[in-house]
C-alpha positions, 0 to 999 in steps of 0.5 A, spaced: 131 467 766 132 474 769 136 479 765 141 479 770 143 471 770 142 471 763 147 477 762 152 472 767 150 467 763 152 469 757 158 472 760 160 465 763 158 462 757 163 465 752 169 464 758 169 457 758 168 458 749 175 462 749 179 458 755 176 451 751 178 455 745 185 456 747 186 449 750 184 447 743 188 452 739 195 449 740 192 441 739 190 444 732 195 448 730 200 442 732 195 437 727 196 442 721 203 441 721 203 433 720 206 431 714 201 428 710 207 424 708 212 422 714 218 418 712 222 414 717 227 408 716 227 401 719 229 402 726 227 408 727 224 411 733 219 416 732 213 418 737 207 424 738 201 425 743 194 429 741 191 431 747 182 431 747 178 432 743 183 430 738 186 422 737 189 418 733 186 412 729 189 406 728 187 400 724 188 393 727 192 390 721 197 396 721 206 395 720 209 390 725 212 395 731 207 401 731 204 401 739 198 405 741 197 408 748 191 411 752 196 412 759 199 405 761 193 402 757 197 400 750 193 398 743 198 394 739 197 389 733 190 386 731 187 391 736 184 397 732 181 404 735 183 411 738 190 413 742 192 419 745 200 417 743 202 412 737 210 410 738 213 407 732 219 402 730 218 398 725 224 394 723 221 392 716 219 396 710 213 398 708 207 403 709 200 404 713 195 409 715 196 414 722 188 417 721 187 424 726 179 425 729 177 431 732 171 428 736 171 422 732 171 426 726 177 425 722 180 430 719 187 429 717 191 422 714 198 422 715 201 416 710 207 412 714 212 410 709 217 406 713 224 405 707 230 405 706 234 413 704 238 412 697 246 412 699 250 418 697 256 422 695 256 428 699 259 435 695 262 439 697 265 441 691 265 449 687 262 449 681 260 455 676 253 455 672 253 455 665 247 457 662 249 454 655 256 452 652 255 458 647 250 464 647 247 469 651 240 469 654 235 474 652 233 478 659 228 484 655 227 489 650 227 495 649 224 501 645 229 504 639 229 511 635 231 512 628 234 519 626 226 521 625 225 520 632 220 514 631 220 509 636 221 502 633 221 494 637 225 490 633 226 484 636 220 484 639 217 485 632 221 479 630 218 474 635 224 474 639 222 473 646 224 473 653 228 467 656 231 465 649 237 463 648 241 467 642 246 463 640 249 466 632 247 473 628 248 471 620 251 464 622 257 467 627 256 463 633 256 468 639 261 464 645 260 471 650 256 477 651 262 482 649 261 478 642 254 481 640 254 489 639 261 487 635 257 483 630 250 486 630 253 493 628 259 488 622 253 485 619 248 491 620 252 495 616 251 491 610 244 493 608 241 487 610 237 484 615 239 480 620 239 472 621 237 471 628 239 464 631 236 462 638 234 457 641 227 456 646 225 450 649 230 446 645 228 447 638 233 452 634 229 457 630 231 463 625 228 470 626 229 475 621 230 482 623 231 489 621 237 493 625 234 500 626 240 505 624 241 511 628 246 517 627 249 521 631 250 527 630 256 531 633 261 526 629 257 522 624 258 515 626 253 510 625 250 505 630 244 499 630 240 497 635 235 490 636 232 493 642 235 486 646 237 486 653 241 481 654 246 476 660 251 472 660 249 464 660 256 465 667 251 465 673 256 465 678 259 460 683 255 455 687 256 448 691 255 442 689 251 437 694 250 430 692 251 425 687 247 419 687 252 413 684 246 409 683 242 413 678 248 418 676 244 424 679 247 430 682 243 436 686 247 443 688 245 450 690 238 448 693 235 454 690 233 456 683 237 459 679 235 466 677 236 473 672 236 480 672 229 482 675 229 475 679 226 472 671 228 464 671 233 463 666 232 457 661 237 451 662 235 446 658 242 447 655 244 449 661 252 445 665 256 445 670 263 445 671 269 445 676 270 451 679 276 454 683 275 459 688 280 465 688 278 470 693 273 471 699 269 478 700 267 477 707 260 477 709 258 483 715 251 486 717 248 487 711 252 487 707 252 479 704 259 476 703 260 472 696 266 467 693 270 469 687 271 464 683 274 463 676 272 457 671 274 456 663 268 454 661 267 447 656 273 445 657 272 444 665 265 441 663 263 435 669 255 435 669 248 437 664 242 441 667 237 438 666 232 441 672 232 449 675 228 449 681 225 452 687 230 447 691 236 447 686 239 445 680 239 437 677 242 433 673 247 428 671 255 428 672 259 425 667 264 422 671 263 419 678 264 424 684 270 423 689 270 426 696 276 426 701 272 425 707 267 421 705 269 417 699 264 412 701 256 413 700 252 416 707 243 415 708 240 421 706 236 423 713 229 423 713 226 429 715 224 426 721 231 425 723 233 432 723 235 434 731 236 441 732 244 440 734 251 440 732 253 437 724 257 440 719 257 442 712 262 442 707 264 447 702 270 450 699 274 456 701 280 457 697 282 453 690 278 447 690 280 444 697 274 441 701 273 443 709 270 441 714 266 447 718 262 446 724 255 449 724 249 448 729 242 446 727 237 451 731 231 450 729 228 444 724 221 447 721 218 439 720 215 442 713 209 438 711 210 439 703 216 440 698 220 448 699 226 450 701 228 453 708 226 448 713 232 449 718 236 454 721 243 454 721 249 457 724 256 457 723 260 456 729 266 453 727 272 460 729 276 459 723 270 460 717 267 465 721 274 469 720 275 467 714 268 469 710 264 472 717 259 466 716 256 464 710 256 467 703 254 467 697 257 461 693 255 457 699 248 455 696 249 447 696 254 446 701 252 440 704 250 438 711 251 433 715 249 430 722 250 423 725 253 421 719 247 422 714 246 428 709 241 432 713 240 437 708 244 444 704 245 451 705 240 456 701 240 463 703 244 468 709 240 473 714 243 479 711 242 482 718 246 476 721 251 472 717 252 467 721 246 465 720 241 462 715 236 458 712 237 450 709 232 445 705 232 438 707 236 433 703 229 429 702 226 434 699 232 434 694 232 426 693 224 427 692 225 433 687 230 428 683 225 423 683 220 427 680 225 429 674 227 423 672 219 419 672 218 426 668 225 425 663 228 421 658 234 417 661 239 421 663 245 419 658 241 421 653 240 428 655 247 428 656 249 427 649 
């Protein structure tokens, strides 16, 4: 071939390369973002299409109401092979294989799972996070000097660690923050060593550590220092989102509930009470907006924390849940289900009334495995907007609901635009309860 020609060649072989590559790209990138669990309900429509090189593979003997198609030409039950186009509409539970090929190659197995959603109760509700019922968490530690200048790592020598739970110095329970300096410089001062309580991973342990001593020397007064920081176990105000009547599960926040410097607190102690919202800072560009809240502690106990995770927190209720615009349970929506549009979250914005606000769903990011922010939101509704300038901190867990199923949970606010921002799916949270009861002792008995 002349050099001419195979420059021509070579030319027009890697533009029918790129056209064949971008013809390609979207069908691929499409089949990256199937589930490798789709979840859908009886009676549900559900229905894709892959162009060539690519098809779907059905086996002969699949569920009751899933139809192939090649154009006008359909493969339904007891005939197995290749489509472009699969409908689905089983009417009956149970679960099949949709197998994806590339050339006849497979290259994705998406696992159809056709179930009825759990019923639930939607939240709603404010609640305030209590870490421990008593104690404070250890956030950090910190060098000390002695009179001398030599630096000293007390309690880090003494084996306390981060994310402990101090719960007494010398017997004497610490119920808040502003307990401990009064206690380490009463007991300090007696020459002695201090008894540390605290708490890690559910066992209580005794630490012995020594109080490094320093004087100041304008006035002569003396001090004692542990080199701790240390946190309330209060981490604020959030919402409630769920509860399940049948297992006595509820999820709230849907998102993990986190320290100074973004450290995960321990919750193994860790409650939830009634909360009742007394002021709103209002959110505006850049500046996130938060609900006040004020809670007092056990007496307002309603739940146990037994998971903080990256979709919220979960555990028990120790009463059932009420709410007013929906005393009976609603499905939790499968993911499938999520259609950008109208619905309406639930939350509270002064004392502990549950409102009603609408909100539009923008986008539906249909995830292919468990995390947060699978949907954009926007509050529409004139009278929230007014009162908080859309959403605010304290919203985390307000419940979404569409076409009478919960859908999902507000987690996070665009700080540029606080009308808008981010929510999980309610079938991840359900998943995730799942998957804390398979790995938990009965719930009762971790609530007593």
């Amino acid at each position: 071939m002349p050099p001419r020609y195979r420059r021509a060649f070579a030319i027009g072989f890697a533009l029918l390369f790129v056209i064949s590559f971008l013809l390609i790209l979207p069908q691929a990138i499409k089949v990256q973002l199937f589930p490798s669990k789709l979840r859908i309900v009886p009676g549900q429509n559900f229905q894709f299409s892959l162009k060539k090189p690519f098809s779907i593979y059905l086996e002969a003997n699949r569920l009751d109401g899933i139809v192939g198609a090649n154009g006008c030409t359909e493969l339904n039950k007891g005939q197995g092979g290749s489509c472009s186009q699969v409908m689905v509409r089983s009417e009956r539970e149970g679960t099949g294989t949709l197998e994806i090929r590339f050339f006849g190659i497979p290259v994705r197995r998406v696992n159809l799972i056709v179930e009825k959603m759990p019923e639930v109760i939607p939240g709603g509700h404010a609640i305030g996070v209590l870490v421990a019922k008593e104690g404070v968490i250890i956030t950090g530690h910190l060098p000390v000097r002695d009179d001398k200048g030599k630096e000293f790592y007390p309690a880090e020598a003494a084996g306390v660690k981060v994310g402990d739970l101090l719960v007494a110095i010398n017997g004497q329970v610490i119920h808040r923050i502003h307990e401990v300096d009064h206690l380490i410089q009463q007991e300090a001062a007696k020459g002695l060593p201090l008894r540390l309580t605290i708490l890690r991973a559910g066992e209580t342990l005794q630490r012995p550590i020594q109080p490094v001593k320093r004087t100041n020397l304008q006035d002569g007064t003396t001090r004692y220092y542990l080199g701790l920081y240390v946190e309330d176990p209060a981490a604020g105000v959030g919402t409630l989102t769920y509860y399940n009547p049948k297992t006595n599960y509820y999820g709230a926040l849907g998102h993990k509930i986190v320290g100074i410097s973004n450290r995960e607190l321990p919750l193994a102690h860790g409650k939830i009470v009634a909360a009742r919202i007394t002021g709103i800072n209002q959110g505006n560009r850049g500046e996130p907006g938060e609900k006040i809240g004020v809670f007092s502690g056990n007496s307002d106990i309603i739940g146990d924390i037994i998971g903080n995770t990256p979709i919220g927190i979960f555990g028990s209720l120790r009463h059932g849940l009420v709410n007013p615009w929906y005393p009976q349970p609603v499905p939790v929506s499968t993911i499938s289900q999520v259609q950008p549009g109208p619905a309406e979250m639930l939350t509270v914005v002064t004392g502990s009334e549950i409102r009603r606000f609408a909100i539009e769903i923008q986008k539906v990011y249909h995830q292919t495995s468990l995390r947060d922010k699978g949907m954009v939101i926007k509050v529409t509704d004139p009278e929230l907007l007014g009162r908080t300038g859309g959403i605010i901190q304290g919203m985390s867990g307000s419940p979404i609901i569409q076409n009478g199923k919960l859908v999902g949970a507000i987690t996070h606010v665009f700080v540029n635009d606080p009308t808008r921002g981010y929510a999980v799916f309610a079938e991840w949270m359900l998943q995730m309860e799942e998957s804390l009861a398979e790995k938990n002792t009965p719930i009762r008995d971790l609530a007593s």
